[in-house]
C-alpha positions as CSV (number, residue, x, y, z in Angstrom):
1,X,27.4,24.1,-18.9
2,X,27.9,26.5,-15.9
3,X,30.7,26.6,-14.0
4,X,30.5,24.2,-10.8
5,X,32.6,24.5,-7.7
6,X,34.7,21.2,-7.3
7,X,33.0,20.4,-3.8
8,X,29.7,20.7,-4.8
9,X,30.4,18.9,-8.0
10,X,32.0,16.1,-5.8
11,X,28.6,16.0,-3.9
12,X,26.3,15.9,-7.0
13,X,28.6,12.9,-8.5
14,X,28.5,10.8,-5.1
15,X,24.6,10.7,-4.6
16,X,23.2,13.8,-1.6
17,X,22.0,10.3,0.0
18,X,25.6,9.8,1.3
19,X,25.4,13.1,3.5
20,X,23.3,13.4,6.3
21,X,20.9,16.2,5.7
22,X,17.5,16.3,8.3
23,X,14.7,16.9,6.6
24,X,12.2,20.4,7.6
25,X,10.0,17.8,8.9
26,X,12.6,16.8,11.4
27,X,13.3,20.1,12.8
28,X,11.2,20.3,15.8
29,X,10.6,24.2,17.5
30,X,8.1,23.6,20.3
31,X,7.5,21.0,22.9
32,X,3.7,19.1,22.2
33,X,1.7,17.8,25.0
34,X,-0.9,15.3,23.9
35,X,-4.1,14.1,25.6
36,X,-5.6,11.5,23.6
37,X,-8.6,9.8,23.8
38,X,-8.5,6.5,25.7
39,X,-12.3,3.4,25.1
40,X,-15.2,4.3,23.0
41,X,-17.1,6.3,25.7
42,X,-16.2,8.8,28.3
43,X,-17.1,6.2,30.8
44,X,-14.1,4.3,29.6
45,X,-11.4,6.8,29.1
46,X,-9.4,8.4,32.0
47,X,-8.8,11.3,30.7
48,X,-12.6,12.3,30.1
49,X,-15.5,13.8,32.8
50,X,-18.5,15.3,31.9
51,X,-18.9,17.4,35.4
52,X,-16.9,20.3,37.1
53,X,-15.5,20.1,40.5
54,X,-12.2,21.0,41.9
55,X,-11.9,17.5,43.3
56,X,-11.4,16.4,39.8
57,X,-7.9,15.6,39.4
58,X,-5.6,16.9,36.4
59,X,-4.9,14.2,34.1
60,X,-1.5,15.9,31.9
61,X,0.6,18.7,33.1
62,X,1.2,21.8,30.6
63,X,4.2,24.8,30.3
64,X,2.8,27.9,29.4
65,X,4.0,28.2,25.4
66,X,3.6,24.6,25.1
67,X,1.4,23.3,22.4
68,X,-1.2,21.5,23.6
69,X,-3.1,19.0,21.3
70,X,-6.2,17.3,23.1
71,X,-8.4,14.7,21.8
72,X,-12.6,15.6,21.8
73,X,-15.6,13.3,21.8
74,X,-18.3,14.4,20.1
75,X,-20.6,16.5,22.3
76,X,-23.5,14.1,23.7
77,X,-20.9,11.1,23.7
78,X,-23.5,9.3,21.7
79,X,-22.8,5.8,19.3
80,X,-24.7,8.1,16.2
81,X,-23.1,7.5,12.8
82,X,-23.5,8.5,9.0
83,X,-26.9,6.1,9.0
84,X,-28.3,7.1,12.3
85,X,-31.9,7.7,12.0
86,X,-34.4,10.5,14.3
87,X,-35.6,7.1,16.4
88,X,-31.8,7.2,17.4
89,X,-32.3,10.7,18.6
90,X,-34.7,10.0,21.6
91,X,-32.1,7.0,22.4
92,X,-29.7,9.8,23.7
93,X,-28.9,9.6,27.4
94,X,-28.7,13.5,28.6
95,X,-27.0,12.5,31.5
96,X,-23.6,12.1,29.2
97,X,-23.5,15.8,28.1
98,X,-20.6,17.3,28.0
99,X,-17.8,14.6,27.9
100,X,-14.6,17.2,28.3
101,X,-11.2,16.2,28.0
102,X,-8.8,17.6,30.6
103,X,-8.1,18.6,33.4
104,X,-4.8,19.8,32.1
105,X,-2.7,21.3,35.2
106,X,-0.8,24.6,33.8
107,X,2.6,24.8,35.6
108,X,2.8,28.5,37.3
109,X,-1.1,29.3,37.0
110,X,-2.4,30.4,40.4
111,X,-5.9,31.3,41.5
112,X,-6.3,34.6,41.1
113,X,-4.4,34.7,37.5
114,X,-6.2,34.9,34.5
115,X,-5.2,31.8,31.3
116,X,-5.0,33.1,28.1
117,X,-5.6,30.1,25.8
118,X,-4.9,30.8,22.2
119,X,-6.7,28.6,19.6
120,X,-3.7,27.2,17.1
121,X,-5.7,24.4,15.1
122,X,-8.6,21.9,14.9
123,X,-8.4,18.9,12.7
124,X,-12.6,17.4,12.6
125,X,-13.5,13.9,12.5
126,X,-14.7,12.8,9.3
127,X,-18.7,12.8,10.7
128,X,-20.8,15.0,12.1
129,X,-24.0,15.4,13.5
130,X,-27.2,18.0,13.7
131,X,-30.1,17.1,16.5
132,X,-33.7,18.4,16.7
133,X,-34.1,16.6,20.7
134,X,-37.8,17.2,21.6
135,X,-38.2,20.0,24.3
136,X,-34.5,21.4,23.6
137,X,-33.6,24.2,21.8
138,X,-34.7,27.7,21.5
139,X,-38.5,26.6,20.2
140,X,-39.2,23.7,22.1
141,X,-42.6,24.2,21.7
142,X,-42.7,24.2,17.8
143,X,-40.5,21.6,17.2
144,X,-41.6,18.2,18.5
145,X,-40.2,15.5,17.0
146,X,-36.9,14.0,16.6
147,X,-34.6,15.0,13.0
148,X,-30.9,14.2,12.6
149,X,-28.6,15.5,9.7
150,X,-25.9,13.1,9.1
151,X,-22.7,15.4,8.0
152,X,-19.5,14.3,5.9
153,X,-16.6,16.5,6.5
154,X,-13.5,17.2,5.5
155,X,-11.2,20.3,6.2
156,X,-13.3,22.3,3.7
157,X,-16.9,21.8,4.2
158,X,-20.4,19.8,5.1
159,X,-22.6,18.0,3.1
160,X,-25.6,15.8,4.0
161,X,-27.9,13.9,2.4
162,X,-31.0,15.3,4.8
163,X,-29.9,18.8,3.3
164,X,-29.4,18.2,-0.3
165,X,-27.7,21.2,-1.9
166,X,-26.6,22.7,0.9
167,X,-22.5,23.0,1.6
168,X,-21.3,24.4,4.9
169,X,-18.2,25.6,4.7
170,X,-15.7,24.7,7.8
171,X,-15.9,27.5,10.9
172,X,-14.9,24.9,13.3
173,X,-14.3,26.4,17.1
174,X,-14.4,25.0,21.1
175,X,-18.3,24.6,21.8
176,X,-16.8,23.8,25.2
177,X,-13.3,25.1,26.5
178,X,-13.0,26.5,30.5
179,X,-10.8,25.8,33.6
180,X,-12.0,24.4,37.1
181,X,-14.2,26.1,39.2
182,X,-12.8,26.3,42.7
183,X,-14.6,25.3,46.0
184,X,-16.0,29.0,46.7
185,X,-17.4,28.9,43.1
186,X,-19.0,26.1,43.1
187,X,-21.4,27.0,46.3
188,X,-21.7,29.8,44.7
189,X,-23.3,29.2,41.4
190,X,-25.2,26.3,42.6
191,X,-27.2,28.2,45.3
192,X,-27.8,30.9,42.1
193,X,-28.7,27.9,40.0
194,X,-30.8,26.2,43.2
195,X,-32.7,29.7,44.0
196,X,-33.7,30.0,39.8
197,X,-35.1,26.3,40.0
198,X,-37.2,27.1,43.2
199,X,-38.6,30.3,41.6
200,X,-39.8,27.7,38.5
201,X,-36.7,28.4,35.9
202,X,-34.4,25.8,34.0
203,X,-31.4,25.1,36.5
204,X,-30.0,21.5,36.0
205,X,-29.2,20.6,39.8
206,X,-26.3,18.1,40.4
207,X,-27.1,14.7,38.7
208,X,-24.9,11.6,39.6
209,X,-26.4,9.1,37.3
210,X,-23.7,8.4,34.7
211,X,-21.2,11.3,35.1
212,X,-17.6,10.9,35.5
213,X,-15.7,10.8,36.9
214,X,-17.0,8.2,38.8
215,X,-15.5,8.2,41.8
216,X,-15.9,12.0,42.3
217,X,-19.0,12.6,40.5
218,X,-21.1,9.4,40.2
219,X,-24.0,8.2,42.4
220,X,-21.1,7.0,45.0
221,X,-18.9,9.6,44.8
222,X,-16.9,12.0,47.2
223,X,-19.1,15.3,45.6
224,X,-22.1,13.9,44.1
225,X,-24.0,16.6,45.6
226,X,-21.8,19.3,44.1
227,X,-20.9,18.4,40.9
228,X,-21.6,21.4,38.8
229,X,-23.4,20.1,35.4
230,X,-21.9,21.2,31.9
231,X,-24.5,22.2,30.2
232,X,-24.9,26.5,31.1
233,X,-21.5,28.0,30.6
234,X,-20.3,30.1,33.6
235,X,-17.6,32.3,34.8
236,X,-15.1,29.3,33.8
237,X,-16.5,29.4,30.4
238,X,-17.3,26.2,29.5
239,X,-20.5,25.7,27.6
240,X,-20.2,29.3,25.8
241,X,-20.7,27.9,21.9
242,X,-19.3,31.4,20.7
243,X,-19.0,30.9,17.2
244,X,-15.9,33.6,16.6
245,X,-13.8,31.7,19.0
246,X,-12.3,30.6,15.7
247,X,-8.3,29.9,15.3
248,X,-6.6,32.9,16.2
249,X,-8.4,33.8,18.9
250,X,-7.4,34.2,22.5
251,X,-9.7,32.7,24.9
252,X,-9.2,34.8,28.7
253,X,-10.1,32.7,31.9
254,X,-9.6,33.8,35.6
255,X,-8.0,30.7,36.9
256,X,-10.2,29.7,40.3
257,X,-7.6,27.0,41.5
258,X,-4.2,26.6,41.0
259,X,-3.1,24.9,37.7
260,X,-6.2,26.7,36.3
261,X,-7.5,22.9,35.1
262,X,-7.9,23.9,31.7
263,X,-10.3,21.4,29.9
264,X,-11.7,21.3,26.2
265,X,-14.4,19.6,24.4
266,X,-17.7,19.5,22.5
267,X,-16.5,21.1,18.7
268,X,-18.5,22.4,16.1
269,X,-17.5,21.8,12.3
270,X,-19.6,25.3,11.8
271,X,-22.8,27.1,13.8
272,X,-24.9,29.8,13.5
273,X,-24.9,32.5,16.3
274,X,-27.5,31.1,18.4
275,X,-27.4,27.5,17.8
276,X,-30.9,27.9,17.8
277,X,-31.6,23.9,17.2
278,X,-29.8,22.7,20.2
279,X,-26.4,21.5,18.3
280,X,-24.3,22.9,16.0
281,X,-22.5,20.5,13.2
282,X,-21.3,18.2,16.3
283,X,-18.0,16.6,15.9
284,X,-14.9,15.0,17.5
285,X,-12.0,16.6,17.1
286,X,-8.0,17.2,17.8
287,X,-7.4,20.6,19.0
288,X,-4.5,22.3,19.8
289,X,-4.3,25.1,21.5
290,X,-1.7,27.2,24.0
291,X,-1.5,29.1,26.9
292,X,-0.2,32.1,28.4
293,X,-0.3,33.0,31.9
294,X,-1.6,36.9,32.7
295,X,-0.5,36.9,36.3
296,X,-2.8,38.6,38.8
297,X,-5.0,39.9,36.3
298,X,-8.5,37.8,37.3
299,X,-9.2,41.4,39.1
300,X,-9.8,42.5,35.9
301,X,-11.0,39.4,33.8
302,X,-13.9,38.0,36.4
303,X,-15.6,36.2,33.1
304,X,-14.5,34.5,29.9
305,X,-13.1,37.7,27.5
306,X,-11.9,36.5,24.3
307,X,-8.9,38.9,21.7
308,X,-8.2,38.8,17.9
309,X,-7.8,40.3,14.6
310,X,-8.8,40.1,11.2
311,X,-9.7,36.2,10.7
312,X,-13.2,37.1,12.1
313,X,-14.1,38.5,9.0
314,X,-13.8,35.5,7.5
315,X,-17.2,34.2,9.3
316,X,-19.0,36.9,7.7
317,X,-21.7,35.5,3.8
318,X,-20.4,37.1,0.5
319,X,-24.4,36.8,0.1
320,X,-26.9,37.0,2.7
321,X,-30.8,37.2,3.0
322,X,-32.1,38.8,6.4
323,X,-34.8,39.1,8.6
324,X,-35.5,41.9,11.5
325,X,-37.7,40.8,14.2
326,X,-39.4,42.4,17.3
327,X,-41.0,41.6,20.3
328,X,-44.5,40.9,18.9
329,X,-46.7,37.9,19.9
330,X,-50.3,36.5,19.4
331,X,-52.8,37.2,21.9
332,X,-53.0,34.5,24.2
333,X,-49.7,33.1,23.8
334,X,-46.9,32.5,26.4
335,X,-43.8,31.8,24.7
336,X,-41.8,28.9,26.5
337,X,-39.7,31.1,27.9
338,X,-41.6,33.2,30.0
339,X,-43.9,30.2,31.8
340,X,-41.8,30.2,34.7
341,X,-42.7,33.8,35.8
342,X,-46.2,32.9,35.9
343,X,-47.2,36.0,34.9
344,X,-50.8,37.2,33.9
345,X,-49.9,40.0,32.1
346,X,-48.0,38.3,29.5
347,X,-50.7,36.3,28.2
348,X,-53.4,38.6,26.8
349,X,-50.5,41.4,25.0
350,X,-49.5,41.1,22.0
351,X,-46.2,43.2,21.9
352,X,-43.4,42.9,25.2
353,X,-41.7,46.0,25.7
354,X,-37.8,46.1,25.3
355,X,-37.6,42.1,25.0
356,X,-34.4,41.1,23.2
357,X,-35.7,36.9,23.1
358,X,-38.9,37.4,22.1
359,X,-37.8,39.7,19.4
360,X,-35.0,36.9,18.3
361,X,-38.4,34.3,18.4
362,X,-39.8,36.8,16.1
363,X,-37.5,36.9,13.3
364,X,-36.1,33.0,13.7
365,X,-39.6,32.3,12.9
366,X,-40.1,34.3,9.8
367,X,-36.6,33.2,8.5
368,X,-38.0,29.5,9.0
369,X,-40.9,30.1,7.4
370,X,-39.2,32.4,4.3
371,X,-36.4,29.4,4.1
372,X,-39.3,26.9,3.7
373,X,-41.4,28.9,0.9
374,X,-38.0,29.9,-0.7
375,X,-35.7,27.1,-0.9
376,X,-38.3,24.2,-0.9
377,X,-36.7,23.2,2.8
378,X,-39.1,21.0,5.1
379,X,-39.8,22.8,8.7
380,X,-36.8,20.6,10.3
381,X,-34.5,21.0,7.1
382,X,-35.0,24.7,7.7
383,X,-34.4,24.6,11.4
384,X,-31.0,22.7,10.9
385,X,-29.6,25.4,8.6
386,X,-30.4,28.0,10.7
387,X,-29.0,26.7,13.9
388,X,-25.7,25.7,12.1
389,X,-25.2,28.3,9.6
390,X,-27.5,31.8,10.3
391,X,-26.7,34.0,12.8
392,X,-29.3,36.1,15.7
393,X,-27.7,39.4,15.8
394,X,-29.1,42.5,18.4
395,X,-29.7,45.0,15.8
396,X,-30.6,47.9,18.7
397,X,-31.9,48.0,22.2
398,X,-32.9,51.2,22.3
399,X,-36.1,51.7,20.1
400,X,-38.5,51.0,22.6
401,X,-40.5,48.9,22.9
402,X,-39.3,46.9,20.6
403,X,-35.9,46.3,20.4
404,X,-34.7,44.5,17.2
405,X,-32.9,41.5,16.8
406,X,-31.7,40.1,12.9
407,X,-31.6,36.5,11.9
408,X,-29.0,36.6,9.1
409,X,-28.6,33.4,6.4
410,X,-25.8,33.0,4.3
411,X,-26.8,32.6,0.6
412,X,-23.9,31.1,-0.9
413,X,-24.5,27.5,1.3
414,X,-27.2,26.6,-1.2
415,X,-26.1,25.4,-4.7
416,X,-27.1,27.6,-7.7
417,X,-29.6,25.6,-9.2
């Protein structure tokens, strides 16, 4: 037997219990602020809204360097589960999108600052969702009826039984993550928003009818009229459903008010660059996140900026089948997109010159159609993978007239058979 130094030998032959050691568990480095989730519904929980408005008062108060850990709702606040049906689909009340968690005051942030807000972790839910909502989604006019994919998750991947054989593996990022517009912002953007309705486009003009907070927001509220929805993103963020604002990246905001109002919500499990379904792989979540304050710099950051390194390579398919579209069209056709122009010279050509969304129409449909004659997917099946999993890419926008944009699906998401 080794020698054995009398003091530790006294240790070993009294039982370690008797000293008091802390264990690494106990050894705490950082100071957490938590904002949990508080009723079933946003309509219950204080610390929820699902509009912006610098009326909106901050809920928890933040140090830069602090870790932050908030609490999500799924993104339509909806009562769907592992059994919901498509019927439940069309029982979704619009109204309810986004519910955000927050506003979270950041001590020192001033307007005029920019918040750096660096993505540490995201724990999911154990379910997830994938909508086809009639009229939504980048081909309204193809897809018509209602489909749900009912997701089990866990820290690794997705699997549904309305996608047999198919695994997504976890990518899981902020759909929704911004800070408060300020009073100048918000007439701003909704008389850009108001003037786009008026000329025929999509702008969602303030709705009162069940947003929250209530008292601000709601159909007897102090700002009903001026409560910005939180459906387009904007200078603030928001909305942006940027799939490589994975962990590791840093998120850059100009902070319109003071405290910035930092808010997160609506998560993705995984999602294809363009989300082109309407919904990602929609989950609750706990995120936590921290912040940094980059004083004086929203001279230079006017719109959400995002930093990283080498964890975005991890987004990109060991194996991967692709499809290059262009601006082409048949005669006679006027994709949903272009109706609002009201334009008669649309309708009879068959190629649009330099048009990046036609061109992304063009290949999303021939990857749907390839996925359905390859893997033996149904036309909503096909839809869901390629709005959670294959990604729109611009491949060039300067081979006139038609510019090129690639739909790219991952091979390695369907099981060897």
């Amino acid at each position: 037997m080794p020698f054995i130094p009398a003091l530790l030998a006294a240790i070993l032959t009294a039982g370690i219990g008797s000293v008091a050691f802390a264990d690494t568990t106990d050894v705490k480095t950082q100071t957490t602020v938590e904002v949990t989730k508080k009723g079933a519904h946003c309509e219950q929980d204080p610390n929820c809204f699902n509009r912006y408005h610098p009326a909106i008062k901050p809920v928890a108060r933040a140090k830069p360097g602090n870790l932050i850990k908030v609490h999500t709702r799924d993104a339509l606040d909806s009562n769907l589960n592992i059994n919901s049906k498509p019927k439940d689909v069309t029982a979704i009340d619009v109204n309810l999108i986004h519910p955000m968690t927050g506003p979270i005051y950041i001590e020192g942030a001033k307007r005029g600052d920019v918040l750096a807000i660096k993505l540490i972790d995201i724990t999911p839910n154990e379910y997830g969702y994938t909508t086809i909502i009639p009229g939504f989604g980048f081909l309204p006019d193809l897809y018509t009826e209602p489909f749900i994919a009912n997701w089990k998750l866990n820290r690794t991947e997705a699997v549904s039984e309305q996608l047999p054989g198919v695994r997504i593996p976890m990518r899981a990022f902020m759909g929704s993550v911004g800070v408060m517009p300020g009073e100048a912002e918000v007439d701003t953007w909704l008389a850009r928003e108001s003037q786009l309705g008026a000329a025929g486009g999509v702008a969602l003009p303030p709705e009162p009818t069940s947003a929250r907070p209530a008292d601000v927001c709601g159909p007897n509220g102090s700002h009903k009229a001026k409560c910005l929805r939180t459906i387009p993103p904007r200078e603030n963020g928001g909305n942006m459903d940027v799939k490589q604002m994975v962990e590791g990246t840093t998120l850059l905001l100009p902070c319109f008010i003071d405290g910035c109002g930092l808010f997160i919500g609506d998560v993705h499990f995984a999602q294809g660059d363009g989300e082109v379904a309407g919904t990602a792989i929609e989950m609750g979540a706990v995120v936590t996140v921290q912040t940094e304050i980059r004083k004086g710099m929203a001279s230079v950051v006017k719109q959400p900026m995002f930093e990283g390194g080498s964890h975005l390579k991890a987004l990109e398919p060991d194996r991967f089948h692709a499809v290059v579209g262009y601006p082409l069209k048949g005669a006679g056709e006027v994709p949903p997109q272009w109706t609002y122009l009201d334009s008669a010279k649309i309708k009879p050509l068959t190629n649009l010159s330099n048009d990046v969304t036609l061109a992304a129409r063009n290949s999303l449909i021939n990857m749907l159609d390839w996925l359905q004659k390859t893997k033996g997917l149904s036309k909503e099946q096909a839809f869901v993978v390629t709005s959670v999993a294959c990604d729109l890419r611009i491949s060039n926008v300067v081979d006139v007239p038609n510019y090129a944009v690639t739909t790219i699906c991952p091979m390695e998401i369907f099981d060897k058979k």
